[in-house]
C-alpha positions in Angstrom: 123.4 49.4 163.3 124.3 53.1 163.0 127.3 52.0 161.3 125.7 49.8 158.6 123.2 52.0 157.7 126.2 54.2 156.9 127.9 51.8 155.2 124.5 51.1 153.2 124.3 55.0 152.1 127.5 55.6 151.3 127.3 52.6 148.8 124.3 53.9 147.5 125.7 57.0 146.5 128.9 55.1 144.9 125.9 53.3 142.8 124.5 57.2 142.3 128.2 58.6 141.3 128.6 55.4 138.9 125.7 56.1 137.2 123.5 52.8 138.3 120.2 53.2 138.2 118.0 52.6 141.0 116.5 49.6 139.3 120.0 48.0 138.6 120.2 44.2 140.6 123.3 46.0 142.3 121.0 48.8 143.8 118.5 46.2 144.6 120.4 43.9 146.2 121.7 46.9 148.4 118.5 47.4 149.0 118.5 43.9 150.8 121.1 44.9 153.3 118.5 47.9 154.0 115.3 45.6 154.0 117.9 43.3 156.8 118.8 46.5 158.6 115.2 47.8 159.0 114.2 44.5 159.8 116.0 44.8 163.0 113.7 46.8 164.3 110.3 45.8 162.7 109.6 43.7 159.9 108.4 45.8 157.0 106.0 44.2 154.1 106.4 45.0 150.3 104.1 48.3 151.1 105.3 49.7 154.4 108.9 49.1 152.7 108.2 51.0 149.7 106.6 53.9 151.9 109.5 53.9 154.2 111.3 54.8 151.1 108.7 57.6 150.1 108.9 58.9 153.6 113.0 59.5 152.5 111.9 61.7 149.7 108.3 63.5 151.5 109.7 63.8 155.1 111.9 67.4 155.6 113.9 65.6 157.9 115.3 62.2 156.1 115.6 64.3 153.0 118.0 67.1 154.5 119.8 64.2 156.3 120.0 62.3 152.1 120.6 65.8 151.1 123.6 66.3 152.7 125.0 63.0 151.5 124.3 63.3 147.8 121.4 65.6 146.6 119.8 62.9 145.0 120.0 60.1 147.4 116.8 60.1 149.4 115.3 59.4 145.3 117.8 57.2 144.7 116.5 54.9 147.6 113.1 55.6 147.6 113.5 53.9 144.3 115.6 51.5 144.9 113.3 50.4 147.9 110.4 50.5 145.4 112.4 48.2 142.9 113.8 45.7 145.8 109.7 45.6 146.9 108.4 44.7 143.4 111.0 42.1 143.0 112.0 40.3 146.0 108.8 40.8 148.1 106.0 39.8 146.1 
């Protein structure tokens, strides 16, 4: 699992680096392979997804760990979560 959430964030900051906005159908439909990853260990609804994603952003911890990857990756998710929430889980 550790290795497909990698796989997930490294994509995401291609997406970032292209220029794709977090509301782009190829950011949400990462965002499925996140919502399928997560869902591995619980099974989040539109609301707990979405504040998972807020959690990236608000929590020092995920966001230092995002940082490190791309300085705007934990937003890029968090919004890309939001986006995947609003359209595939309502």
């Amino acid at each position: 699992m550790a290795a497909e959430y990698a796989a997930i964030e490294d994509a995401a900051v291609e997406l970032i680096q292209a220029g794709v906005a977090p509301t782009d159908p190829r950011a949400v439909e990462l965002m499925d392979r996140q919502f399928k990853a997560v869902s591995a260990f619980w099974t989040p609804n539109r609301e707990s997804f979405t504040g998972l994603g807020q959690n990236y952003v608000d929590h020092p911890d995920f966001k230092a760990r995002y940082d490190a990857k791309h300085p705007v990756l934990a937003e890029f998710l968090r919004d890309a979560m939001a986006a995947y929430a609003e359209q595939r889980m309502a």
